[in-house]
C-alpha positions, 0 to 999 in steps of 0.5 A: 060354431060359436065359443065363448071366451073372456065374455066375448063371442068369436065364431070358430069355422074349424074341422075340429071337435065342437065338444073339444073346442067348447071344453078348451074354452071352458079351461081358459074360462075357467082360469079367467075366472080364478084370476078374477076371484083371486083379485084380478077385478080390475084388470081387462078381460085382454090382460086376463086373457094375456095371463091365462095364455102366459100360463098355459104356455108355461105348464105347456112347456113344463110338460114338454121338459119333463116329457123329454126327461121321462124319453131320455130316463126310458131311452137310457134304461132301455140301452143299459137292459140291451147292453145287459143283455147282449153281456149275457149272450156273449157269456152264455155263447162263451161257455160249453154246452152240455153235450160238448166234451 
């Protein structure tokens, strides 16, 4: 398959999704073409390209921190919940049932 990026043509030989591929570089089009509207005529479609990267990679990593707080949030409530639980069990196992005397 053939994509377009940045106006150049690269052909991509890859197992992946054709429809997937074309909508990726679709974003980093996309992108390019903000910077362009929002003053960056000048620069070359490699610094554009370089900017689009830096970008992505930045949201990229900002995604994975608040993905491993929301694991850390979620593992920590889970934990409280058992301890919780396990509190209850012993209390409920500590006292007599009904038919006891």
């Amino acid at each position: 398959m053939t994509l377009e990026i940045g106006g150049a043509k690269f052909k991509i030989v890859s197992d992946a999704d054709q429809t997937h591929l074309a909508d990726l570089a679709g974003i980093v089009n996309e992108r390019m073409q903000k910077l362009t509207a929002a003053g960056a005529r000048s620069a070359s479609s490699a610094q554009l390209l370089a900017l689009v990267s830096l970008g992505l990679a930045d949201e990229l990593k900002a995604a994975k921190h608040k993905l491993s707080e929301a694991d850390r949030i979620s593992r920590t409530a889970i934990a409280n919940a058992i301890a919780r639980i396990d509190e209850q069990l012993a209390v409920d196992a500590a006292r007599p049932s009904d038919g006891e005397s």
